[in-house]
Backbone as CSV, one residue per row, in Angstrom:
resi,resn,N_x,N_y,N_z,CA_x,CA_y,CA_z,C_x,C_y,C_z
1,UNK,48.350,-21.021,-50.805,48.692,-20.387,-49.527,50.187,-20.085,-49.521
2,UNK,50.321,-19.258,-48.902,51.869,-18.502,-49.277,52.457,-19.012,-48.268
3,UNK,53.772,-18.683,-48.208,54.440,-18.962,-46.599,54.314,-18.060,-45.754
4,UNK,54.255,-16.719,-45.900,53.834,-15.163,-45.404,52.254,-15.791,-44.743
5,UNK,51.907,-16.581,-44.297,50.506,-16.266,-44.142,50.012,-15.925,-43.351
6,UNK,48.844,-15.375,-42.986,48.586,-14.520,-41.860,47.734,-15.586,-40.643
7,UNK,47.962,-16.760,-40.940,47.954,-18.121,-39.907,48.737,-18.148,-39.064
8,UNK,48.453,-19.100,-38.272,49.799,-19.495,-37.277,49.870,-21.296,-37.240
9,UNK,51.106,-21.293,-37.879,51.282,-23.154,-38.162,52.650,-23.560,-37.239
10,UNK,52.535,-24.805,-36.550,53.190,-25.343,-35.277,54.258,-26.667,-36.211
11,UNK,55.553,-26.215,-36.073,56.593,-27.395,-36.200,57.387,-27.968,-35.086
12,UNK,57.387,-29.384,-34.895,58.196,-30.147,-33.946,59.743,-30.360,-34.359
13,UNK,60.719,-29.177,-33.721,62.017,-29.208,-34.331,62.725,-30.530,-33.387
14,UNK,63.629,-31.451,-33.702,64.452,-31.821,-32.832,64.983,-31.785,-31.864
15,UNK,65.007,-30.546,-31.455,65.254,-30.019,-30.324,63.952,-29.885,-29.287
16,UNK,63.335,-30.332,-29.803,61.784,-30.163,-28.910,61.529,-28.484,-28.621
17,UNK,61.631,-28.155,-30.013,61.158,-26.830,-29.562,59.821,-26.560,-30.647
18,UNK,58.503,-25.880,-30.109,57.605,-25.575,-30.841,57.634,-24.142,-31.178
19,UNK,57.703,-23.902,-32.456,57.478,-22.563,-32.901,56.515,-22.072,-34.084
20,UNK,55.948,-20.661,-33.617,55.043,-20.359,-34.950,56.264,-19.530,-35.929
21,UNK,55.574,-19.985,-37.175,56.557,-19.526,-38.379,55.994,-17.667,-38.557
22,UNK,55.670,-17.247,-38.059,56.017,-15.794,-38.122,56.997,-15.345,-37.150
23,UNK,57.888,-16.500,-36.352,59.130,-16.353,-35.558,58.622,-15.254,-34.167
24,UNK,57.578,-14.609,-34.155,56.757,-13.724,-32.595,57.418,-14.533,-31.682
25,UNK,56.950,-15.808,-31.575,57.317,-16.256,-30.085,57.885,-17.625,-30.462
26,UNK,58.697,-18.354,-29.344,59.379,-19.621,-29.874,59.059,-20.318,-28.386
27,UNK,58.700,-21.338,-28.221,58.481,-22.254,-26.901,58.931,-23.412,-26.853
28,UNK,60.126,-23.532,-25.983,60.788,-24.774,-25.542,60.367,-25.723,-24.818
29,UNK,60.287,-26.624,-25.105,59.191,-27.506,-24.044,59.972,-27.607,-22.681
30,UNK,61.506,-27.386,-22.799,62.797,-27.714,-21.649,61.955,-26.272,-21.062
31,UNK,61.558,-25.131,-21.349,61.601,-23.573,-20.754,60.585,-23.866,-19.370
32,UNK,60.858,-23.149,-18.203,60.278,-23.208,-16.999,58.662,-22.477,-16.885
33,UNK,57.779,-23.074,-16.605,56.984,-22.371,-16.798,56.591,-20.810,-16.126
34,UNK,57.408,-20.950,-14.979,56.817,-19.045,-14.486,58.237,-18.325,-16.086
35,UNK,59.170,-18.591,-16.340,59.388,-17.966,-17.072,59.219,-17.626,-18.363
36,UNK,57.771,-18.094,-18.981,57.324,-18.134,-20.205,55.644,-17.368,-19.366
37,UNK,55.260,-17.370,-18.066,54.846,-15.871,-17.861,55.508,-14.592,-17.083
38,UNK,56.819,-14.820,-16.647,57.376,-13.582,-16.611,57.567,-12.966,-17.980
39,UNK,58.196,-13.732,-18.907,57.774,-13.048,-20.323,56.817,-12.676,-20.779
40,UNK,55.065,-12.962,-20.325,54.560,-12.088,-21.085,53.145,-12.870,-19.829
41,UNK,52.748,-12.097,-19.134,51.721,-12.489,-18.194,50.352,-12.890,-18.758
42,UNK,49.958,-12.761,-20.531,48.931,-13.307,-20.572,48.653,-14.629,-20.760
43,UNK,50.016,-15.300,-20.776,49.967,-17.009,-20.870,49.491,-17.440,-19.192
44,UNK,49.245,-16.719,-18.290,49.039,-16.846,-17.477,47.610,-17.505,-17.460
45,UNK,46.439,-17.099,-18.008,45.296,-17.094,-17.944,45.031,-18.693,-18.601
46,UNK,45.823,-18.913,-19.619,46.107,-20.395,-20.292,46.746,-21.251,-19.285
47,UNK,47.354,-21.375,-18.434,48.166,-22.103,-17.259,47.113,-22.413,-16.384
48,UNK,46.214,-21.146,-15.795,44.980,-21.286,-14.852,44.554,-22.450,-15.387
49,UNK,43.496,-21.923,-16.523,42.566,-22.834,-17.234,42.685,-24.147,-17.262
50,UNK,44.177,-24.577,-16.955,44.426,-25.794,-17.592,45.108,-26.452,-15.957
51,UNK,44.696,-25.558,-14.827,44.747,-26.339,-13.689,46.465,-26.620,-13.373
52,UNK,47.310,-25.559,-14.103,48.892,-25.667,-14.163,49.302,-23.958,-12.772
53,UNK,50.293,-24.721,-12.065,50.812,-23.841,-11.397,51.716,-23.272,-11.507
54,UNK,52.075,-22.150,-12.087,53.075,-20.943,-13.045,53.651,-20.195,-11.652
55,UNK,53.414,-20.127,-10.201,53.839,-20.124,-9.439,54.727,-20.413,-8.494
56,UNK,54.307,-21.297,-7.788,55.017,-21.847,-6.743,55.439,-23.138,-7.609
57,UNK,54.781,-23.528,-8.279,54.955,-24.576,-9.470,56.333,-24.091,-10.778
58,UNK,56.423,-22.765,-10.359,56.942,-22.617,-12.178,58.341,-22.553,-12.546
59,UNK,59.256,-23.689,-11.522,60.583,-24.128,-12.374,60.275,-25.439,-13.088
60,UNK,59.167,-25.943,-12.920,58.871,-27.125,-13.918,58.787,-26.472,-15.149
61,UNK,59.340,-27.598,-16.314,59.319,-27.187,-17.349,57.944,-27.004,-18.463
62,UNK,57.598,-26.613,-19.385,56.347,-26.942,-19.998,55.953,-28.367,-20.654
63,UNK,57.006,-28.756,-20.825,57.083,-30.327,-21.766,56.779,-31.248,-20.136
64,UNK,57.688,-30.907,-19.064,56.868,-31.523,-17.665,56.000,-31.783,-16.723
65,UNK,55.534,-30.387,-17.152,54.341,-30.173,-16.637,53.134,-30.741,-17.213
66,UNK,52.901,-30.880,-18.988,51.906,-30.811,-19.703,52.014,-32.821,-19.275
67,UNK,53.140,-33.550,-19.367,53.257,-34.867,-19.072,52.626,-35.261,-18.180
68,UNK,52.660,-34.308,-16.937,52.064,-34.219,-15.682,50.505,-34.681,-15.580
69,UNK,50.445,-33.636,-15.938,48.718,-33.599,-16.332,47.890,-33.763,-17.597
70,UNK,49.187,-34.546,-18.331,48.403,-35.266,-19.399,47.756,-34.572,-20.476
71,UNK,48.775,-33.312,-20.735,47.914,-32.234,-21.728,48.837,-32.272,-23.027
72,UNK,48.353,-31.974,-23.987,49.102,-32.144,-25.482,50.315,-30.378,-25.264
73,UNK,51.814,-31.009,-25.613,52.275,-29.669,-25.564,51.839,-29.007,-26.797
74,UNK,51.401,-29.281,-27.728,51.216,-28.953,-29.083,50.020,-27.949,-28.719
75,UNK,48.529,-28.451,-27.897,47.227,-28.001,-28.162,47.472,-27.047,-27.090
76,UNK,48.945,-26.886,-25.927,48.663,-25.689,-25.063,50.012,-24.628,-25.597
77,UNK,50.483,-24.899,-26.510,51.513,-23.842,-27.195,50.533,-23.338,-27.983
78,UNK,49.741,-23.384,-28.489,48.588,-22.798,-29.681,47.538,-22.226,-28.788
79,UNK,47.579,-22.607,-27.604,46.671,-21.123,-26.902,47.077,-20.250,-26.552
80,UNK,48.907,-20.622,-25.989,49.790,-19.649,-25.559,50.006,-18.463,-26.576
81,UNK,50.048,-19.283,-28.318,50.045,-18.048,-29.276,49.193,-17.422,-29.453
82,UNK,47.551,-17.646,-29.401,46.519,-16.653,-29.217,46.789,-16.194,-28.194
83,UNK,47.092,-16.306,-27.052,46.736,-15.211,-26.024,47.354,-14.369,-25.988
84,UNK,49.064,-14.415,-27.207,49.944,-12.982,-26.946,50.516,-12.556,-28.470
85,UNK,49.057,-12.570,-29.537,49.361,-12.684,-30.705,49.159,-11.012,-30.739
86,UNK,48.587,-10.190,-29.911,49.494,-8.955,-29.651,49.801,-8.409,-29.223
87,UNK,50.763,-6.860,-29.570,51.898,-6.637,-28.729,51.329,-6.715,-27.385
88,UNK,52.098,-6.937,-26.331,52.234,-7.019,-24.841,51.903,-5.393,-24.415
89,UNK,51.082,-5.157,-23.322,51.230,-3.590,-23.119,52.197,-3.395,-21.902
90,UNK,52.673,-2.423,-21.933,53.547,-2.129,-20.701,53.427,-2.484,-19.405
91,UNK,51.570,-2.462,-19.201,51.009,-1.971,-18.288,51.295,-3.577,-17.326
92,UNK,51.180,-4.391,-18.499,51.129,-5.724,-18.293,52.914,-6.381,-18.258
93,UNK,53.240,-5.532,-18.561,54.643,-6.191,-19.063,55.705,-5.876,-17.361
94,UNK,55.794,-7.013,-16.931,56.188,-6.906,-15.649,57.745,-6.420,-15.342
95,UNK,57.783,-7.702,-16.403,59.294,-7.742,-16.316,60.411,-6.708,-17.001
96,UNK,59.786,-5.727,-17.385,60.337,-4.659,-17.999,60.829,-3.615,-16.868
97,UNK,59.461,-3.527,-15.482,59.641,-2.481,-14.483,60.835,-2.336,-13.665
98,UNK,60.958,-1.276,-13.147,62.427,-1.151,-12.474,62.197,-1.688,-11.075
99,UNK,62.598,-1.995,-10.144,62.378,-3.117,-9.286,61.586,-2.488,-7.914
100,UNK,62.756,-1.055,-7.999,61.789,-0.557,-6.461,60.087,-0.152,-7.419
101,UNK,60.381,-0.127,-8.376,58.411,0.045,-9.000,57.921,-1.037,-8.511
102,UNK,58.159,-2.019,-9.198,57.868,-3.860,-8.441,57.384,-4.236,-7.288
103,UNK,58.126,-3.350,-6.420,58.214,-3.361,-4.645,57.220,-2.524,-4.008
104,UNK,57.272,-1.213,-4.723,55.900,-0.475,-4.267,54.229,-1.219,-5.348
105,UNK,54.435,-2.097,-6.417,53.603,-2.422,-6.951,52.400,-3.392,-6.235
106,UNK,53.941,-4.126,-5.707,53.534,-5.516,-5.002,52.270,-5.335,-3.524
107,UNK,53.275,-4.110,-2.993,52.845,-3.769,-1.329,50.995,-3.285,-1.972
108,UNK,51.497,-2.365,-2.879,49.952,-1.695,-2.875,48.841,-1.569,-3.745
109,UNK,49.254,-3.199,-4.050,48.019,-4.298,-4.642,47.929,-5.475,-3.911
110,UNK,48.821,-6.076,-3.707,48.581,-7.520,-3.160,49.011,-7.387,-1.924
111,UNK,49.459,-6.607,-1.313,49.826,-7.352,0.007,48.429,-6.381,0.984
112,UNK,47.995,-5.198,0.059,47.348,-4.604,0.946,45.934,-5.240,0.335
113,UNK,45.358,-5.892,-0.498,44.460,-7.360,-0.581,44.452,-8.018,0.272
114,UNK,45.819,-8.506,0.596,45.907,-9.404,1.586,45.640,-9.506,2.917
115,UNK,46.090,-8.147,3.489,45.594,-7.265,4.591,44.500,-7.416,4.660
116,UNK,43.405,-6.733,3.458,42.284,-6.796,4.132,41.087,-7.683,3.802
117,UNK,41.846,-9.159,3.032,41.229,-10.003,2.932,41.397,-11.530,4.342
118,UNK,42.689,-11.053,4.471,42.704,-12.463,5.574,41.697,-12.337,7.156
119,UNK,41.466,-10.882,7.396,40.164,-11.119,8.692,39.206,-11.645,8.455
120,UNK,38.213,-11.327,7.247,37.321,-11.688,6.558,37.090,-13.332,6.261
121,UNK,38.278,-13.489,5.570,38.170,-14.787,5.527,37.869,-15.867,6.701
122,UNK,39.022,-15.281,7.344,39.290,-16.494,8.537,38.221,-16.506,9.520
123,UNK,37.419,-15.273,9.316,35.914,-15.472,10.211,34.840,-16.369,9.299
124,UNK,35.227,-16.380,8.336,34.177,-16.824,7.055,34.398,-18.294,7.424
125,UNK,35.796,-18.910,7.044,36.089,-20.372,7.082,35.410,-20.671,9.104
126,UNK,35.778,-20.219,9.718,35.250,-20.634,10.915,34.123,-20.571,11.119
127,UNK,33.390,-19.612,10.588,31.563,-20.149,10.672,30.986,-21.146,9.803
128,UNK,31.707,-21.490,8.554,31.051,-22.395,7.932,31.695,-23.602,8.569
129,UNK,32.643,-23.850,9.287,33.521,-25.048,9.546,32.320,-25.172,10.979
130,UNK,32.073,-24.628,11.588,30.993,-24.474,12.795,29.730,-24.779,12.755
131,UNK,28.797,-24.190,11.381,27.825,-24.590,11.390,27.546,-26.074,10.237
132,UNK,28.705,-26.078,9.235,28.563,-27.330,8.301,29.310,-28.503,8.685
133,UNK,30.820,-28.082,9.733,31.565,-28.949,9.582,30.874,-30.458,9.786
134,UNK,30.097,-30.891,10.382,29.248,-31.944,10.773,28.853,-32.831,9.159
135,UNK,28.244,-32.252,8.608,28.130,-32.675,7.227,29.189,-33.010,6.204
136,UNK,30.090,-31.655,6.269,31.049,-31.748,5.442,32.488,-31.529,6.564
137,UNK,32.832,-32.155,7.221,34.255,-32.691,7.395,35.425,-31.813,6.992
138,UNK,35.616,-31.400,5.938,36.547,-30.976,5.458,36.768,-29.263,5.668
139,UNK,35.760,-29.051,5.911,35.336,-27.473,6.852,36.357,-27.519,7.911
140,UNK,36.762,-28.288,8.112,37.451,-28.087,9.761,38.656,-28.189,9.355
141,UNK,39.460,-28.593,8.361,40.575,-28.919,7.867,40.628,-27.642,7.294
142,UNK,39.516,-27.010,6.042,39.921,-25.404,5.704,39.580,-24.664,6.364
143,UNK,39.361,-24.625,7.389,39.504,-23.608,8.872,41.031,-23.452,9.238
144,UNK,41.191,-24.720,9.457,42.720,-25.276,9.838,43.197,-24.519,9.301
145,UNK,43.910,-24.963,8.290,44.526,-24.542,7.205,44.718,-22.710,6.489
146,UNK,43.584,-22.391,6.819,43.800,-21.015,6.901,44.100,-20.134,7.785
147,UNK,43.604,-20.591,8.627,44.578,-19.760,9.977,45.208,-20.073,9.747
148,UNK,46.572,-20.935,9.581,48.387,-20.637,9.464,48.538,-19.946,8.106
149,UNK,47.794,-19.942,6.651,48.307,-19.248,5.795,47.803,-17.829,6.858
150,UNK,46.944,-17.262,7.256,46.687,-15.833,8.046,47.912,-16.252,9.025
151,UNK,48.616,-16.802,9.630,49.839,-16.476,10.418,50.929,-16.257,9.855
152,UNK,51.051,-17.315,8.707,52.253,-17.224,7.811,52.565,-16.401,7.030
153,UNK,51.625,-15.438,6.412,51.356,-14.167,5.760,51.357,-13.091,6.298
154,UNK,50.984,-12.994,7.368,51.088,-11.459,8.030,52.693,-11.319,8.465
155,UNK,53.448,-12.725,8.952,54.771,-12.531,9.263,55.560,-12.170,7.816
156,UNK,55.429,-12.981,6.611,55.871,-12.851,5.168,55.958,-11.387,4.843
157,UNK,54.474,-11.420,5.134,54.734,-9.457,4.426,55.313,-8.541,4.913
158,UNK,55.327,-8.803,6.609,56.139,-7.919,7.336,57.750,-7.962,7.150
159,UNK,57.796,-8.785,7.061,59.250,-9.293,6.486,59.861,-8.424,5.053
160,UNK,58.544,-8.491,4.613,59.059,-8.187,2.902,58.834,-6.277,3.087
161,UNK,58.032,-6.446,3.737,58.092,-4.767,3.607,58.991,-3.968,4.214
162,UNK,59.344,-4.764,5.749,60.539,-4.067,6.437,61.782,-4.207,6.520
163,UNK,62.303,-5.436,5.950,63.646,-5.719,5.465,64.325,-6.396,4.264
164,UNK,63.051,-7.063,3.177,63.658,-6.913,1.918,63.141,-5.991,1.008
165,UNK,62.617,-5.373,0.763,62.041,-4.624,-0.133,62.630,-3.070,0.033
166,UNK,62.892,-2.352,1.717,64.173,-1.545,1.576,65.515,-1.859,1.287
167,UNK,65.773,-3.171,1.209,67.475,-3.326,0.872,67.183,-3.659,-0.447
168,UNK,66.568,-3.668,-0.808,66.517,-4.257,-2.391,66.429,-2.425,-3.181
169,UNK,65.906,-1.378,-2.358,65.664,0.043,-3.130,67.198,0.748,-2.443
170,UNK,67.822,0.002,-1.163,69.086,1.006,-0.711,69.977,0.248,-1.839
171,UNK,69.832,-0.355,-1.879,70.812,-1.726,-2.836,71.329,-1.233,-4.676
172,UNK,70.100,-0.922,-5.046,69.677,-0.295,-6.143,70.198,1.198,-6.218
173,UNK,70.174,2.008,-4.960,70.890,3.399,-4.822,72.053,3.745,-4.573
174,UNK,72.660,2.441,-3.585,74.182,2.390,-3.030,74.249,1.313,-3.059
175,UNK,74.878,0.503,-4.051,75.491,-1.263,-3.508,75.988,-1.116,-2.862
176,UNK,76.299,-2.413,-1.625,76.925,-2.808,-0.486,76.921,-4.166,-0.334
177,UNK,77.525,-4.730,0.433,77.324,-6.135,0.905,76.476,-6.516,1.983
178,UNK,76.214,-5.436,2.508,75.074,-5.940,3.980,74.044,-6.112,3.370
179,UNK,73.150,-5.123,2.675,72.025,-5.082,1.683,72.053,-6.462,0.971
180,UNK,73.110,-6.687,-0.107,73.367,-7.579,-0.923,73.041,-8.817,0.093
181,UNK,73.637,-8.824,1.234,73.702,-10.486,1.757,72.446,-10.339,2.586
182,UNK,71.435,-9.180,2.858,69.863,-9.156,3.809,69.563,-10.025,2.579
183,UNK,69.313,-9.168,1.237,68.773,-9.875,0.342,68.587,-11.336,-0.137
184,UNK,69.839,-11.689,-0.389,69.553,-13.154,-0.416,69.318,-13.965,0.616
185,UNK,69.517,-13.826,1.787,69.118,-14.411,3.183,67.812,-14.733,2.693
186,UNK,67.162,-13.070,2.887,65.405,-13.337,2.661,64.776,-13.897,1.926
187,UNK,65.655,-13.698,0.229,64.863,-14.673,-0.437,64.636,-16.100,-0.470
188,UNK,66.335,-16.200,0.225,66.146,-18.350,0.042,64.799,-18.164,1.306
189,UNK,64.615,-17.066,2.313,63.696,-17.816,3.430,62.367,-18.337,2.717
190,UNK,62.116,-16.248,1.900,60.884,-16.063,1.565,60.124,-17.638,0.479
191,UNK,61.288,-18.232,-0.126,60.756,-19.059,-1.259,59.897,-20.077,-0.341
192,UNK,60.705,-20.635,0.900,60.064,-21.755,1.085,58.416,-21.264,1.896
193,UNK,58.201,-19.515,2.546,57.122,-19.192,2.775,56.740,-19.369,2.028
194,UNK,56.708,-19.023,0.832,55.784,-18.984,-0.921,55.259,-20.701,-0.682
195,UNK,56.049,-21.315,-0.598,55.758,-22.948,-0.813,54.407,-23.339,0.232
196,UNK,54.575,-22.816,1.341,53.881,-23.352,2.528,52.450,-22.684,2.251
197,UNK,52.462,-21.269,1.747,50.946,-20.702,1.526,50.398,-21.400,0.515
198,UNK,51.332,-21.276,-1.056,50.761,-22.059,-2.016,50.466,-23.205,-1.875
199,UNK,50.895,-23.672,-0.993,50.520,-25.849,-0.648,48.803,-25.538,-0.016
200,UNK,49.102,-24.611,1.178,47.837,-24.681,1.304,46.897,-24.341,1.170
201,UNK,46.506,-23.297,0.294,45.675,-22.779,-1.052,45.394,-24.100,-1.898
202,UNK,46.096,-24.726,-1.966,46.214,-25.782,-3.123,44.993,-27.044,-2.465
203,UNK,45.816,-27.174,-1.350,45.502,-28.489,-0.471,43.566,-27.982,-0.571
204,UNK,43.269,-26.581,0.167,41.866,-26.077,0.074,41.511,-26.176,-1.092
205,UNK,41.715,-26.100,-2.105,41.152,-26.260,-3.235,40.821,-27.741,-3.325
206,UNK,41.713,-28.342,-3.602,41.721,-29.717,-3.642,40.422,-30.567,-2.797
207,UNK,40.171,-30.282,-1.597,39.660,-31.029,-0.311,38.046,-30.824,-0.409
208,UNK,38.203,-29.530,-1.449,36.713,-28.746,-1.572,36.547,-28.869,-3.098
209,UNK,37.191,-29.910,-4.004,36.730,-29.888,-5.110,36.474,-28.501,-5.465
210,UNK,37.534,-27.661,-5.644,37.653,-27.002,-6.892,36.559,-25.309,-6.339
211,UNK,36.685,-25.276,-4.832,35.349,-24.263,-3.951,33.924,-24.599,-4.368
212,UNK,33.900,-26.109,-4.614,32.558,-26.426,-5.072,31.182,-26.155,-3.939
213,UNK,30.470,-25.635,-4.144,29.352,-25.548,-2.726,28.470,-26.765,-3.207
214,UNK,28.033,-27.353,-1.744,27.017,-28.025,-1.740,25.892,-28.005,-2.012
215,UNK,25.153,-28.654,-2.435,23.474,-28.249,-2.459,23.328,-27.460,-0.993
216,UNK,23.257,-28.026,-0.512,23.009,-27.683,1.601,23.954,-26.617,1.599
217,UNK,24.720,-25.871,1.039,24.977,-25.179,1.404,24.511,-22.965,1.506
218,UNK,24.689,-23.205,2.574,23.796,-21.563,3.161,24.880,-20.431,2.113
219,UNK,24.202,-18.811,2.197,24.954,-17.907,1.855,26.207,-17.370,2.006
220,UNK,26.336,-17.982,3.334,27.773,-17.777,3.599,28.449,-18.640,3.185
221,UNK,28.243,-19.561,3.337,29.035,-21.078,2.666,29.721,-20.606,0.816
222,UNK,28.508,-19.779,0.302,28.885,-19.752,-1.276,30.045,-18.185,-1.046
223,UNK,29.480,-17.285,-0.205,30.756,-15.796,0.076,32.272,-16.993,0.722
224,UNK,31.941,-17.526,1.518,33.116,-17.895,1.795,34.195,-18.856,0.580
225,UNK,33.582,-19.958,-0.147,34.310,-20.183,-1.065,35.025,-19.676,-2.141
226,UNK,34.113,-18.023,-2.900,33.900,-17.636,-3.650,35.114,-16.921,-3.356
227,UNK,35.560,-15.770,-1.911,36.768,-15.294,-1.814,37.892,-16.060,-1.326
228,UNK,37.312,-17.608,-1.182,39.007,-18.092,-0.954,39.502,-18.346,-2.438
229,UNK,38.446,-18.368,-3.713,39.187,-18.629,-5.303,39.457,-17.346,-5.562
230,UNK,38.746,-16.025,-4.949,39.587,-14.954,-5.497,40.958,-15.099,-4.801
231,UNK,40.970,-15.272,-3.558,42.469,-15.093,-3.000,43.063,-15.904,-3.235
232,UNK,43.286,-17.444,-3.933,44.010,-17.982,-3.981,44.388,-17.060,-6.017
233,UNK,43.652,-16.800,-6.581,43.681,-16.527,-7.722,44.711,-14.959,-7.809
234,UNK,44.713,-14.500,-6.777,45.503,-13.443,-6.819,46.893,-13.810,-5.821
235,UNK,46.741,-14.528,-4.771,47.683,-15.143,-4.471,49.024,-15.790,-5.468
236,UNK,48.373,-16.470,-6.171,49.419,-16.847,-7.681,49.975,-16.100,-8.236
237,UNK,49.014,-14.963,-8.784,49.538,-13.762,-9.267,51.273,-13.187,-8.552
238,UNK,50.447,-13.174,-6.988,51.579,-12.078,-6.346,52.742,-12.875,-5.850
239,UNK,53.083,-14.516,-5.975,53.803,-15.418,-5.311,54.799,-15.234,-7.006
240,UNK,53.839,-15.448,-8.187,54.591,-15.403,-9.611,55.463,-13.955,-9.788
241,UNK,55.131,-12.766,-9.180,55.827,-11.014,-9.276,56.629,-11.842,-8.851
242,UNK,57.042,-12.405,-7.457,58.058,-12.590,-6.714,58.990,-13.620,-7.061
243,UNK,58.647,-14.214,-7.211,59.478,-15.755,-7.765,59.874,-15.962,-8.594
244,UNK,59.634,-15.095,-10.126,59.489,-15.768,-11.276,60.218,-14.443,-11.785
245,UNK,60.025,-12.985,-10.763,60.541,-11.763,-11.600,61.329,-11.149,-10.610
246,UNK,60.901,-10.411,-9.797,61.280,-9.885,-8.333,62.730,-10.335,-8.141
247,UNK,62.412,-11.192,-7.361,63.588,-12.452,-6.739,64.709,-12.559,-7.670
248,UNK,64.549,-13.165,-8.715,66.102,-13.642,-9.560,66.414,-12.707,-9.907
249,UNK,65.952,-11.607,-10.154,66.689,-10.179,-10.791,67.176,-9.680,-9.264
250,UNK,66.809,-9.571,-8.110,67.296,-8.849,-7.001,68.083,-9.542,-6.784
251,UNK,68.227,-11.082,-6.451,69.398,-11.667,-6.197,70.939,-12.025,-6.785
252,UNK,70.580,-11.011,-8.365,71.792,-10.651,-8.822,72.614,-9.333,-8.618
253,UNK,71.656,-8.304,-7.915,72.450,-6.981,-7.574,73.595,-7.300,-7.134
């Protein structure tokens, strides 16, 4: 076997860094995890899987995280290299886009999801919390709980659409300092919104084992779980644009 080989073999340098010897990608166990998927969003799908939050979660490091939850950094750097063993496409490549792209990306995928997923929902969680809560308890807590992410979100986006996301495109056309200082205002606000939705996405997951349905549970019971894992699953997505790419690049204009 040559050294050229068309394998991929994992060394533990001193530095605690894991790398494949065709030099493609190099992973620090110190590196944060949303920024090892702002670099390349298909490690994303490896983070899910493995029950890791690349989100609201992702200034933890990978060597901290994997400690966390008790995962080998070795056996989740070797999925990270299959999943981006090739080239990255543009389409996917986030962090390449120019920012007001980012801003119109964000509004008219995820926030307009969001729009017209939070009525839906929040009628969904209140009929099953109505007709099951009796059995299952915890219905009434993700009732709870989603009405304030539906309060806390409709104010977030309004926020983001009407006063950071134009100073971030006037900002980009004419620097200034008013723009410059809306901007960072909003973001230190926006982070800790990010925190409060993602907690409680999290907390629902958690309380419901994972949107597990019950035996006893009716048709609506399985529609209603089924779109709170899509929305929390795209939720991550659109909290990671912002946090991990969005944000630290705007708050250097």
């Amino acid at each position: 076997m040559t050294f050229l080989s068309s394998y991929y073999f994992f060394i533990r340098l001193p530095q605690e860094i894991l790398i494949d010897l065709d030099m493609s990608t190099v992973y620090h166990s110190n590196t944060p995890i949303g920024e090892i998927v702002a670099n390349d969003y298909r490690t994303a799908s490896v983070f899910s899987s493995a029950g890791i939050d690349f989100c609201c979660g992702g200034k933890k490091s990978l060597g901290e995280t994997c400690a966390e939850k008790g995962i080998s950094v070795e056996d989740i750097t070797a999925e990270l290299t299959e999943a981006t063993a090739t080239p990255v496409s543009y389409a996917q490549n986030f962090k390449a886009w120019n920012l007001d792209f980012l801003c119109d990306y964000i509004v008219n995928t995820h926030h307009k999801y969001i729009m017209e997923s939070l009525p839906e929902l929040k009628f969904y969680t209140r009929k099953i919390a109505e007709v099951h809560g009796a059995n299952h308890p915890e219905l009434l807590k993700v009732a709870e709980l989603f009405s304030q992410v539906d309060t806390e979100l409709r104010q977030h986006l309004g926020h983001e659409e009407e006063d950071l996301f134009p100073a971030i495109k006037r900002m980009l056309a004419n620097p200034n300092e008013t723009d410059r200082g809306t901007i960072r205002s909003e973001i230190d606000r926006m982070h800790g919104e990010h925190d409060f939705a993602g907690g409680a996405m999290d907390t629902i997951n958690e309380i419901t084992n994972g949107y597990e349905v019950p035996a006893d549970g009716c048709n609506t019971y399985q529609v209603a779980f089924r779109l709170l894992k899509e929305f929390e699953d795209d939720l991550h997505t659109h909290v990671h644009l912002e946090n991990n790419i969005l944000f630290p690049k705007a708050y250097t204009l």
